[in-house]
N, C-alpha and C positions, 0 to 999 in steps of 0.2 A: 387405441390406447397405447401399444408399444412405439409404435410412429413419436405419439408425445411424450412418451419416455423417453425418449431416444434421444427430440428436441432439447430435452430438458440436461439432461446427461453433456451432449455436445455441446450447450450454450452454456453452464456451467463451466467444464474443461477450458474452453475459446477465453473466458474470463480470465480465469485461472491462471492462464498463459499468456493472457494479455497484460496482466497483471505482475507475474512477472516479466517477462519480454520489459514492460514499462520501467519497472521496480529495479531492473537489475542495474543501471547505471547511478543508482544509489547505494548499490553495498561498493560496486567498483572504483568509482570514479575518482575516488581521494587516493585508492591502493595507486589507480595507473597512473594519472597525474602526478603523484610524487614517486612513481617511479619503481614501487615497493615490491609489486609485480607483473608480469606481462599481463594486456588483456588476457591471452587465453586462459592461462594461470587463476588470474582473479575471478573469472566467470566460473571455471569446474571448483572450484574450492566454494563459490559462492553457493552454487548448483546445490554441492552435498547436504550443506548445511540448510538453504532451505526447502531441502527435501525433507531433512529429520526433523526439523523445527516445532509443524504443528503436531509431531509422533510423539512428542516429548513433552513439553506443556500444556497438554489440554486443549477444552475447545469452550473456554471460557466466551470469547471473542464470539463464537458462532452462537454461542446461546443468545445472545445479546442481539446481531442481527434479525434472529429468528421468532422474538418475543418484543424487543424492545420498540418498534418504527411503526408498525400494522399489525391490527387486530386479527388473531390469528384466524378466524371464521370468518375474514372477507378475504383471505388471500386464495387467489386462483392460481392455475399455472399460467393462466395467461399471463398474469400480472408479474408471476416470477419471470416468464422468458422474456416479456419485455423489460425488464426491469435492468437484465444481464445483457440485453442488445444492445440497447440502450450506453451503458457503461463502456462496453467494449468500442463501439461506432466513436464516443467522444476520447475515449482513450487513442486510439488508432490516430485521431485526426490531431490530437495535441502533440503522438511521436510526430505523425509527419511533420510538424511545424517547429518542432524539438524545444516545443513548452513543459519541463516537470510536472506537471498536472496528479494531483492525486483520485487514485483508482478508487479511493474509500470513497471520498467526496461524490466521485461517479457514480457506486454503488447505490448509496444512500439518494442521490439526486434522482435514479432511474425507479429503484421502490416507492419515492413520493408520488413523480411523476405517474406511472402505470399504475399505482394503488388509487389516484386521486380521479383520473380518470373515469377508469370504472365505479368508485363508491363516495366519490366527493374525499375533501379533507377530513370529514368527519371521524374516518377509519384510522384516521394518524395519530398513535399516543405521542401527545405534547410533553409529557412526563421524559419518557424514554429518547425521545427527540431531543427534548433540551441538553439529556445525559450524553448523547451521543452528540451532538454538535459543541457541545463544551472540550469534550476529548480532544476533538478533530482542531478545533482552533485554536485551545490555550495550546496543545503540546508542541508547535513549533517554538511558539514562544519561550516554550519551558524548556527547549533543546539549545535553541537561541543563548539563556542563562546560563543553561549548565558548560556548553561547549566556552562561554567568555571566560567564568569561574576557575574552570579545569585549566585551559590553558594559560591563564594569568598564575595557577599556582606552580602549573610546570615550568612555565619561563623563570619564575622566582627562584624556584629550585635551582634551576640549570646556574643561572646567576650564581648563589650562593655555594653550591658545589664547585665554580669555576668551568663545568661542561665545555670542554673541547668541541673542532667541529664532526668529531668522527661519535659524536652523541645522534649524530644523524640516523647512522647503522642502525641502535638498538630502535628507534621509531621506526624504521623499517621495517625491521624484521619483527616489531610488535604489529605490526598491522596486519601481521597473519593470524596472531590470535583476536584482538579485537574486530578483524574484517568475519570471521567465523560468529563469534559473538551477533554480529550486527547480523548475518545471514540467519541462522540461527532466530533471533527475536523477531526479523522478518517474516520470518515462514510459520513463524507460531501464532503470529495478528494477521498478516495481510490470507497464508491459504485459509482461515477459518471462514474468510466471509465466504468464499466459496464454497466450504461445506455448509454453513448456514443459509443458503440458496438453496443446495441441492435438499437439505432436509423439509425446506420450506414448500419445496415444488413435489414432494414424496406423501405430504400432506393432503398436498392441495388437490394430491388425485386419488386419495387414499389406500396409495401404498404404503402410508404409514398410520395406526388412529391420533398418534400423538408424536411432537417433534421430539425428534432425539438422533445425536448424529452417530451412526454404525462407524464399524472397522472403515468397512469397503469407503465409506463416504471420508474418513480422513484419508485413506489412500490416494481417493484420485484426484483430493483436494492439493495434497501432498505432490503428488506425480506429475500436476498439470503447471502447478508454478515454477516445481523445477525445470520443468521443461522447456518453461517459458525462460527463467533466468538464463538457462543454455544457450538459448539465441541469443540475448543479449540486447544490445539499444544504443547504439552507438551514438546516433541523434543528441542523448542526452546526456550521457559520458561526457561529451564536448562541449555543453551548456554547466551541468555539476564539477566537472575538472577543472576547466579552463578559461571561463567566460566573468566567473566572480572576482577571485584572485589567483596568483601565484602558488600553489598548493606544495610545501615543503614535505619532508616525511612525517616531522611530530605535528603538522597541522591536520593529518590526514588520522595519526593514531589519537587525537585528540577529540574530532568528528565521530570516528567509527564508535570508541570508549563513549564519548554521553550520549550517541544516538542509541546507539546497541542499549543501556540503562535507561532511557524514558521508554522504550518499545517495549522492551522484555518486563515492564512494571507496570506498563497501559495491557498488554498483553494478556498478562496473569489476575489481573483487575475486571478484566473482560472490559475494556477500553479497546473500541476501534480505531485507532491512531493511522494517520498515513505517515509511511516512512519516509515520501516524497515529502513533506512538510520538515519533518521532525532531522532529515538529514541537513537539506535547504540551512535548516535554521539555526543548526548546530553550525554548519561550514559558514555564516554571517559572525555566527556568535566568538568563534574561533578567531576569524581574519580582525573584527572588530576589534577584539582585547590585546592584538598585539600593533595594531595599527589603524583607526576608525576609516581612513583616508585611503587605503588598499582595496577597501573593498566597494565592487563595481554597482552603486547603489540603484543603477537605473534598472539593471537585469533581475536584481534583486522587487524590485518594483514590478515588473513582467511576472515571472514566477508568483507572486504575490495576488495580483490580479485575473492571473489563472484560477487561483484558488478560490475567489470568490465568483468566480462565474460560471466553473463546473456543476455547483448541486446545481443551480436553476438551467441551466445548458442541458445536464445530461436528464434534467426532470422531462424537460420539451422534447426533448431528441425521445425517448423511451415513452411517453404520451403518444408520441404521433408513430412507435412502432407499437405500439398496443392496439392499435385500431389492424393493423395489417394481422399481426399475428394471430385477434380474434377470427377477423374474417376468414384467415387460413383454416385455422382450427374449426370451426365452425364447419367446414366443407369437408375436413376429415372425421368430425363425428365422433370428436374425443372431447374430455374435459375442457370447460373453458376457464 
């Protein structure tokens, strides 16, 4: 029984850190790109904030994992640790290939997967699926809007005031506050799914009678993304900064501003939003309103294509470590 506590605890964390690790070249990559501040700079400033993130807004998001996708009387721990193998395996294999791939899409793709397995689809609320798969796909789109909107008003502005080029500075040195913001709403959506794994698997061995996420379980949800955003992802740093368009400073405070606001609002809504989407789509929606032509529409089209192939990818990949994980478990003589 402690052996698959123990599983459960480390495949949890491994997520968490994967997650960030993954995640972190999306709060960075507009700061470095335009210059605003050094990688290392941007990653400890990134770190703090989504360490405090999910301490500070609730755990809206984790309720929602933990109630909304499978019926809580069929979820196993088997089903949770493959479910987080599963995520992490296609996670891993999208940085190497330095695809943005979103970790939520993962998540959600490895609970079908593993939940389906053992109890058929039947286990899968269609209800709370639709709620969550709506989130997950309108919000780039709605990042997309907001980033074209913002910045067509701020160019307007800049125009109208006559904005000199040393208007550049204040976008720079706004992107420390907006780069916090964006960190910040990161850690209060993306570490939740993490605690909502970990309460889900506290369940499923009845260390808990009923779901509800503790202190200790936001901490380490807390602890393991910042940990993760500490390493960093350079991988994708250079696909997010560099590979779409030309990333100036107010394009970058422009990004950070309406991503940071559709996360922090999916967030609080208990919306599982991936931030790999919702930044993606804001840095299209920006480059777009000031030039449709700048921006690199093929790469855009990749990143895109990621996203629809992760749920059903990471559903198969965490199916076929559900079958290993059972057998394990099964030989240790703990919950399955």
């Amino acid at each position: 029984m402690v052996i698959c506590l123990l599983l459960l605890i480390v495949s949890a964390v491994a997520f968490g850190f994967m997650t960030g690790f993954h995640d972190a070249s999306n709060i960075v990559a507009t700061m470095i790109a335009s210059r605003a501040l050094s990688p290392r700079r941007a990653l400890v400033l990134t770190t703090i904030c989504e360490t405090l993130g999910p301490c500070i807004f609730g755990v809206a998001v984790a309720n929602t994992i933990g109630h909304d996708i499978i019926s809580g009387d069929t979820v196993t721990l088997a089903v949770v640790i493959a479910a987080l193998l599963g995520a992490i395996v296609w996670s891993l294999l999208t940085w190497w290939m330095g695809i943005p791939s979103s970790s939520s899409h993962a998540l959600i793709g490895g609970i079908i997967g593993a939940a389906a397995i053992e109890h058929g689809f039947g286990v899968i609320h269609i209800a709370g699926l639709k709620k969550i798969l709506l989130a997950l796909f309108i919000s780039p789109f709605i990042g997309l809007v907001v980033g074209f909107i913002l910045q067509r008003l701020i160019l307007n502005f800049m125009v109208a005031v006559r904005a000199e080029p040393r208007a550049n500075n204040f976008f720079r040195a706004g992107q420390i506050f907006t780069g916090c913001a964006l960190g910040l709403s990161h850690g209060a959506n993306d570490a939740q799914k993490t605690m909502g794994m970990i309460a889900m698997g506290l369940v499923a061995t009845g260390f808990q009678k009923q779901f509800a996420v503790s202190w200790w379980i936001i901490a380490i949800g807390a602890a393991s993304i910042g940990a993760g955003t500490a390493a960093g992802g350079y991988r994708l740093i250079k696909t997010l900064g560099f590979k779409l368009y030309k990333i100036w400073p107010i394009h970058g405070f422009t990004t950070q501003f309406a991503s940071a606001a559709v996360i922090l609002t999916a967030a609080l809504a208990g919306g599982p939003v991936s931030t790999t989407q919702v930044v993606s789509g804001a840095i299209l929606g920006v480059g777009a309103s000031e030039n449709i032509r700048k921006v690199r529409w093929q790469m855009a089209a990749n990143i895109a294509m990621s996203w629809i192939l992760t749920i059903p990818a990471a559903g198969g990949v965490a199916a076929g470590i559900y079958c290993l994980v059972k057998y394990f478990m099964k030989h240790l003589g703990g919950p399955l």
